[in-house]
Backbone as CSV, one residue per row, in Angstrom:
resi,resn,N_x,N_y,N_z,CA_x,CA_y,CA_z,C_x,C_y,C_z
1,UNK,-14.528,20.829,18.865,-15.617,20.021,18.340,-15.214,18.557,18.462
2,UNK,-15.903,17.769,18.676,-15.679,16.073,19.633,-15.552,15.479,17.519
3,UNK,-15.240,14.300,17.871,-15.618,13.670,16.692,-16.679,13.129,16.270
4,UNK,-17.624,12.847,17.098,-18.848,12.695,16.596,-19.253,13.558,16.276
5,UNK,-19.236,14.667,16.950,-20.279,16.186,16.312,-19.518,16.417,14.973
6,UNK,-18.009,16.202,14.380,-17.438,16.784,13.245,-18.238,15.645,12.315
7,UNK,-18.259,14.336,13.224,-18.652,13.278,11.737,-20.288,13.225,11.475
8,UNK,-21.193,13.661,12.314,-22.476,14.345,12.074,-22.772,15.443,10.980
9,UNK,-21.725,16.519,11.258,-22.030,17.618,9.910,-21.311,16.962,8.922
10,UNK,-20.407,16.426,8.585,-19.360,16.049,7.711,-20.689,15.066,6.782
11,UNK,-21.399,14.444,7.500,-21.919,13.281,6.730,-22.957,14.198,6.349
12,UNK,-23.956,15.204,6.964,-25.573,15.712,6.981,-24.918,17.026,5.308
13,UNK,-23.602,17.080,5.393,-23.333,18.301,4.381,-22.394,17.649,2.818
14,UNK,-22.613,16.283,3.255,-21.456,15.765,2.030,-22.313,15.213,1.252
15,UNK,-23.540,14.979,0.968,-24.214,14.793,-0.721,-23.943,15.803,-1.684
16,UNK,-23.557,16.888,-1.621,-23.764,18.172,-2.510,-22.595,17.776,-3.437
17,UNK,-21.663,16.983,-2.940,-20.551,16.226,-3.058,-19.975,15.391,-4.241
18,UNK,-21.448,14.572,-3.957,-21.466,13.591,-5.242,-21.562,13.980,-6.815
19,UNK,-22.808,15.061,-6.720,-22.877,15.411,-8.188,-21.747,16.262,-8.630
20,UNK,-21.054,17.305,-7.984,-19.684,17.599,-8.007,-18.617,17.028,-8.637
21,UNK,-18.264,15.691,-8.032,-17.584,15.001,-8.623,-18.079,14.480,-9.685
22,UNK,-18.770,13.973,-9.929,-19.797,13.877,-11.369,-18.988,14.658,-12.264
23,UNK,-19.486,15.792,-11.889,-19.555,17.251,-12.908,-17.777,16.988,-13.460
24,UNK,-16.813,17.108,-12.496,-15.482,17.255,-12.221,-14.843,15.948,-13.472
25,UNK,-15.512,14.999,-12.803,-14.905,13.462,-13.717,-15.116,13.116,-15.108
26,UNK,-16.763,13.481,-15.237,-17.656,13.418,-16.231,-17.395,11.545,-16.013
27,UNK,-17.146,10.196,-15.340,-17.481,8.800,-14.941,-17.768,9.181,-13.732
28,UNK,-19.034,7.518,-13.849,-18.817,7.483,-12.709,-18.326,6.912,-11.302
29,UNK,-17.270,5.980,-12.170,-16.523,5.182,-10.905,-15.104,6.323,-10.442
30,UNK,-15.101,7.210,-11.655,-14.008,8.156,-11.285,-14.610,9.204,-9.932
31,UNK,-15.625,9.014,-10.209,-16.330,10.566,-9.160,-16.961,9.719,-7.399
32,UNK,-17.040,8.157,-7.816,-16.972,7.911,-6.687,-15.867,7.708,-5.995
33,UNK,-14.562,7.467,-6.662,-13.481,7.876,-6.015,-12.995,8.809,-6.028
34,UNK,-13.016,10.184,-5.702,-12.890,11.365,-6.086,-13.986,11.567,-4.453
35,UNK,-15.067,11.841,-4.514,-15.951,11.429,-3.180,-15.267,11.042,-1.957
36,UNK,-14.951,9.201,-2.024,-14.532,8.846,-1.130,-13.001,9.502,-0.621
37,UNK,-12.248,9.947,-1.946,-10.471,10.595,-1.230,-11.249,11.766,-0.293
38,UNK,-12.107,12.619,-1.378,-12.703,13.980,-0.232,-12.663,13.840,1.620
39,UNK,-13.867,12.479,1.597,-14.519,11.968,2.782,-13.425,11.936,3.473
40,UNK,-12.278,10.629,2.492,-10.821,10.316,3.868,-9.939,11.841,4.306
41,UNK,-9.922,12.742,3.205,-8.959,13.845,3.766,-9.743,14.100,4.497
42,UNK,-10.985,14.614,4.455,-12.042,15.370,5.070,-11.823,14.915,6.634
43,UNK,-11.740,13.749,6.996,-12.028,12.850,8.321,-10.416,13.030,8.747
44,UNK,-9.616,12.785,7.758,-7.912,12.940,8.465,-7.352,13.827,8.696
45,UNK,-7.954,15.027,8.379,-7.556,16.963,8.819,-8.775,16.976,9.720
46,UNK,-9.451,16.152,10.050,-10.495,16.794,10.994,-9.857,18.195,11.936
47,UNK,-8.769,18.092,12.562,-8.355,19.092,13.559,-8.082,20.200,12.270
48,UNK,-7.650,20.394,11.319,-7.631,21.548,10.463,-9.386,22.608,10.330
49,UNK,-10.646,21.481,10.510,-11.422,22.303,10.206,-12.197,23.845,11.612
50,UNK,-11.799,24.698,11.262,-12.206,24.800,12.390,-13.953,25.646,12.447
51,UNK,-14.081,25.435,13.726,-15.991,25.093,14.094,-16.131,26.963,13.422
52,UNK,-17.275,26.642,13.417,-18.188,27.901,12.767,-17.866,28.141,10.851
53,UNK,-17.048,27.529,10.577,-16.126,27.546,8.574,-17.428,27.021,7.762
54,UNK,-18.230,27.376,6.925,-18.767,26.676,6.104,-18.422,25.135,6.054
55,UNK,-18.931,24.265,6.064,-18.476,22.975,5.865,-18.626,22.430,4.801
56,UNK,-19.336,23.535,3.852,-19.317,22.627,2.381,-18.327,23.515,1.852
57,UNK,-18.211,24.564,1.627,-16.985,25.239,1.206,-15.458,24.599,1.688
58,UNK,-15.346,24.018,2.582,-14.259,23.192,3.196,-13.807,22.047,2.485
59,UNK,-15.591,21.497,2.529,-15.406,20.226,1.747,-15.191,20.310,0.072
60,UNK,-15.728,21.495,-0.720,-15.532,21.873,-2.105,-14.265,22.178,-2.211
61,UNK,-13.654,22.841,-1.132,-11.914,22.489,-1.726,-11.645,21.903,-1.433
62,UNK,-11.585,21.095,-0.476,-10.429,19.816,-0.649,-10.963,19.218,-1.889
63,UNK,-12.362,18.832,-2.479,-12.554,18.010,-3.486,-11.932,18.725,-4.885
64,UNK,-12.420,19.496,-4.804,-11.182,20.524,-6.332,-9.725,20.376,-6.406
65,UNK,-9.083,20.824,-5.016,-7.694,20.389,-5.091,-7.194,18.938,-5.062
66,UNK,-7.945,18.126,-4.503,-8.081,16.652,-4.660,-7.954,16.116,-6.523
67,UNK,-9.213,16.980,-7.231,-9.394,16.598,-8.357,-7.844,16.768,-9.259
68,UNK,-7.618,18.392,-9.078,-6.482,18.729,-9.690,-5.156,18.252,-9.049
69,UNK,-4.963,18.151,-8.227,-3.534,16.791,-7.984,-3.490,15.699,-9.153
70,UNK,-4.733,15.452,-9.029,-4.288,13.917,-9.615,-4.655,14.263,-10.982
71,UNK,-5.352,15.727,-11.977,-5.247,15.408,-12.546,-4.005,15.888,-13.215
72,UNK,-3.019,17.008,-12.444,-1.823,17.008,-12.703,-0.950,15.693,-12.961
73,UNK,-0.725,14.986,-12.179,-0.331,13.734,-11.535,-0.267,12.785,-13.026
74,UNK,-1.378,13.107,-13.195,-1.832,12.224,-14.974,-1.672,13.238,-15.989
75,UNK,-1.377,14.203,-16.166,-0.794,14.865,-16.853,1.002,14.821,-17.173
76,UNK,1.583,15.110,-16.092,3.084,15.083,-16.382,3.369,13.458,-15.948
77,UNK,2.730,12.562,-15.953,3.357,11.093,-15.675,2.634,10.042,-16.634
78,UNK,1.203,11.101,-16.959,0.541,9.426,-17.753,-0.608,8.699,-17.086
79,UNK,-0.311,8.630,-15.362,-0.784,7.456,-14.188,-0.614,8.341,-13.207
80,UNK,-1.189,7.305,-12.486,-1.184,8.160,-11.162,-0.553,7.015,-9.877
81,UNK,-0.666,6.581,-8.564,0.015,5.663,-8.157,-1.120,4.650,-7.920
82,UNK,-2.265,5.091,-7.804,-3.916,4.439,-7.992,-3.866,3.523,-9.340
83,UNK,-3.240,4.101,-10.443,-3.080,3.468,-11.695,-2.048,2.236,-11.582
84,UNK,-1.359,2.750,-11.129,-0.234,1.622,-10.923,-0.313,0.753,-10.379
85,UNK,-1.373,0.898,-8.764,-1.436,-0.546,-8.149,-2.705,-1.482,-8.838
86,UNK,-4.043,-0.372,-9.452,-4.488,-1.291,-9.946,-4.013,-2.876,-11.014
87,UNK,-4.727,-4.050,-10.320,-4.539,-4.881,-11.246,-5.058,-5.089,-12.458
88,UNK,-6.254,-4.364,-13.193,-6.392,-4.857,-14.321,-6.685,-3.303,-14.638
89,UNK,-6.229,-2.998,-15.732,-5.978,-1.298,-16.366,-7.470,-1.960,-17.450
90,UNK,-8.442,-1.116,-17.065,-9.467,-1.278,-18.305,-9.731,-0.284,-19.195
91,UNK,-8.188,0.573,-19.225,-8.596,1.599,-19.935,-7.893,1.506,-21.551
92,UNK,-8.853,2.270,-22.554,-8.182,1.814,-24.152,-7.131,2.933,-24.128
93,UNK,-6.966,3.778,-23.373,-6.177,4.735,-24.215,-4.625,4.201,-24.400
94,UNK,-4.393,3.387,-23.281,-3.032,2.702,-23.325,-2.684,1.825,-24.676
95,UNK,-1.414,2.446,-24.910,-0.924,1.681,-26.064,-0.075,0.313,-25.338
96,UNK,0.133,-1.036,-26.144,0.828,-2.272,-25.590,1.782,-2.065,-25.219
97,UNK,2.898,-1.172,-25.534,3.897,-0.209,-25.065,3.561,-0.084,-23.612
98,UNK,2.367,1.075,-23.940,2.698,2.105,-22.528,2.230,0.772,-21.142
99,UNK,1.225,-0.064,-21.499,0.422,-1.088,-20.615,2.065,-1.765,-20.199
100,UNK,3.031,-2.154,-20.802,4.105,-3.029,-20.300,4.802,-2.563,-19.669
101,UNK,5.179,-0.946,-19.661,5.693,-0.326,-18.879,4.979,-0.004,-17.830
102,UNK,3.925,0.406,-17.568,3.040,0.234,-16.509,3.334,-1.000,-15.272
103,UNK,2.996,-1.907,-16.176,2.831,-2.982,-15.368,4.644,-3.191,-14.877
104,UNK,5.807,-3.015,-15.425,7.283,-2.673,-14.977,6.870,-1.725,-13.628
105,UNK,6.365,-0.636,-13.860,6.692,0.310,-12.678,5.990,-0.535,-11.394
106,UNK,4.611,-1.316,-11.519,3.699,-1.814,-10.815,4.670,-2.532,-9.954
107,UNK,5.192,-3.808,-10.591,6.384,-4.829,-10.420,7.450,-3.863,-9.439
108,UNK,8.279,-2.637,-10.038,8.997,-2.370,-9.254,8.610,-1.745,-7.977
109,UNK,7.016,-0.765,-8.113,6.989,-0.462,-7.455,6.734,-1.243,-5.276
110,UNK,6.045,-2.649,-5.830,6.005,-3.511,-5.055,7.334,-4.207,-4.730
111,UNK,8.061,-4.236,-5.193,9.745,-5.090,-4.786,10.286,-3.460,-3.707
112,UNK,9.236,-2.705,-4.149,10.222,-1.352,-3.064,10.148,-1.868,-1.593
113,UNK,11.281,-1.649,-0.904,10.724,-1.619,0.869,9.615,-1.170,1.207
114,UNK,9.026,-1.676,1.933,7.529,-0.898,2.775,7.996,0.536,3.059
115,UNK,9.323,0.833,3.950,9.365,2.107,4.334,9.703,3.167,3.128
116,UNK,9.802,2.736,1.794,10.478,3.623,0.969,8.731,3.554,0.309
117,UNK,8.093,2.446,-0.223,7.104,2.305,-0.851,5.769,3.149,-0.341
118,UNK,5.766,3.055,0.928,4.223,3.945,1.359,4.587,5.230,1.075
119,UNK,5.797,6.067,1.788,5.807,7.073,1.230,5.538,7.924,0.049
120,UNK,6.388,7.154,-1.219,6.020,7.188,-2.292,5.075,7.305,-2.958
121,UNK,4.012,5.889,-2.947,2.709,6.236,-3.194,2.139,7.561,-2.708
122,UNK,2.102,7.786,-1.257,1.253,8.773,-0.649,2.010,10.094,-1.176
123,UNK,3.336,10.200,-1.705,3.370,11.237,-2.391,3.007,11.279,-3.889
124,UNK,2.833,10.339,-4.224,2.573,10.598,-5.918,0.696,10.381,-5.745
125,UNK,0.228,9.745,-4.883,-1.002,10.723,-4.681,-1.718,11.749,-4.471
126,UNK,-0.701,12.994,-4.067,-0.983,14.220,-4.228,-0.702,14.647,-2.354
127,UNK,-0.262,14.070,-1.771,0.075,14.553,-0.472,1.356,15.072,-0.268
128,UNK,1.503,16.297,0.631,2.609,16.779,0.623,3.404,16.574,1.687
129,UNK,4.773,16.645,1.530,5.696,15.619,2.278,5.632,16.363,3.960
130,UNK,4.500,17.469,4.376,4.545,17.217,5.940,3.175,16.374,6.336
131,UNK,2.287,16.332,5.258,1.176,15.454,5.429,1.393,13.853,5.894
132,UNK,2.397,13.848,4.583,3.109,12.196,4.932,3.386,12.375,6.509
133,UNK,4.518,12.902,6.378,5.091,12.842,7.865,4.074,12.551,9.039
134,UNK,3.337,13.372,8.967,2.211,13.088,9.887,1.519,12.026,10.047
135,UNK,1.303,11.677,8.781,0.106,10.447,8.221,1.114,8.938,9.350
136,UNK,2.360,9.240,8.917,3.394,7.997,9.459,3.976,8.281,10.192
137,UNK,4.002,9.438,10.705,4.533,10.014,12.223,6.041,9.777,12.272
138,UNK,6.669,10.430,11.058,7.907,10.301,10.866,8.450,11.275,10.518
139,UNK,9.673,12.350,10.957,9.882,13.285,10.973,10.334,13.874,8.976
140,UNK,10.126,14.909,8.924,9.487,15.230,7.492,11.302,15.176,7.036
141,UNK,12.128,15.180,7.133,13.245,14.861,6.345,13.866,13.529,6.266
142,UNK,13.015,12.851,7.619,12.703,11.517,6.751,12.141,10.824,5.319
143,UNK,11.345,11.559,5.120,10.040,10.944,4.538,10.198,11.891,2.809
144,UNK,11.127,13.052,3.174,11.876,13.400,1.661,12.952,12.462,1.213
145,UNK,13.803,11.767,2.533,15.093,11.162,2.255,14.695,9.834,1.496
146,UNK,13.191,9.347,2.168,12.744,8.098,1.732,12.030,8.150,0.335
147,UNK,11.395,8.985,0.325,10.825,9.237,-1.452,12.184,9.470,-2.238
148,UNK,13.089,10.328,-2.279,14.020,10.291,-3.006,14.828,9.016,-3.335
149,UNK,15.376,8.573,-2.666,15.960,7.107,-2.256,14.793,6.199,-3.094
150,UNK,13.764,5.829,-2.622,12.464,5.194,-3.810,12.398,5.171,-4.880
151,UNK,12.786,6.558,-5.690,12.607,7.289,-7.051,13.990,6.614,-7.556
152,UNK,15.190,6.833,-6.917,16.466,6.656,-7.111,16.407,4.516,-7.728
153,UNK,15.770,3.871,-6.701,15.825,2.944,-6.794,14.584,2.104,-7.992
154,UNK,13.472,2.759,-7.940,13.032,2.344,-8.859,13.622,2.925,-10.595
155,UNK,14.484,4.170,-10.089,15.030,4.443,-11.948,15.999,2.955,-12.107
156,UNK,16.706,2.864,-11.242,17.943,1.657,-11.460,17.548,0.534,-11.786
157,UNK,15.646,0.384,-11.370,15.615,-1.459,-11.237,14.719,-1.515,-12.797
158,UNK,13.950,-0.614,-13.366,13.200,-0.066,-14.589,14.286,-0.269,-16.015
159,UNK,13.784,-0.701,-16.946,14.409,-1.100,-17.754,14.708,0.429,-18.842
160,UNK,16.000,0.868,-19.139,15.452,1.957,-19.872,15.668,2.052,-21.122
């Protein structure tokens, strides 16, 4: 299937989409991002889908497993790496505490190298380390050596 014909059904079958995420987020700036991650995996596995598959069933899981990554992600951490780069946190649940440490990880996480830092993010966004690899075309025990090494360096530079 060419890429225009995948990005023809992809677009004619992805409204069913929106209220989904709705449903999933219960906001709605959360469910339009929730949408748009769908759309980007959706378009960056294009070669995973293959022709004749339901295309909304395709697209309903990646958006479910999409949802539950991250809301794991914010479960055992608090944030997510979306949380972290944002610049202004408009959310109340943060205590002045947790907002200063936040904004520490933010700080460290930007002083990281580019090659240690993208990884990172793209793994604490819910991608798994042969996705990375791919995504950066870097062989996958790279791209564990570099998230580890990241983690390692942001515990040391974090105040504890």
């Amino acid at each position: 299937m060419s890429s225009v014909e995948f990005n023809t059904l992809l677009i004619g079958n992805a409204d069913f989409l929106k209220p989904f995420a709705l449903n999933l987020t219960n906001d709605t700036e959360q469910a339009k991002d929730l949408y748009q991650e769908t759309m980007f995996k959706a378009l960056n596995n294009q070669e995973k889908y293959q022709e004749g598959t339901n295309i909304r069933a395709w697209l309903f899981t990646i958006m479910r497993n999409t949802f539950i990554n991250t809301y794991r992600k914010k479960a055992k951490y608090g944030f997510t790496a979306t949380d972290l780069l944002n610049s202004h946190n408009t959310s109340t649940s943060y205590t002045v505490t947790s907002e200063l440490f936040v904004k520490d990880i933010r700080l460290a996480v930007y002083q990281l190298p580019q090659a240690f830092r993208t990884p990172l993010l793209l793994h604490y966004e819910g991608y798994k380390y042969n996705e990375i690899a791919g995504l950066l075309d870097e062989p996958i025990g790279t791209i564990k050596s570099r998230i580890f090494f990241a983690r390692k360096l942001l515990k040391s530079q974090l105040p504890k």
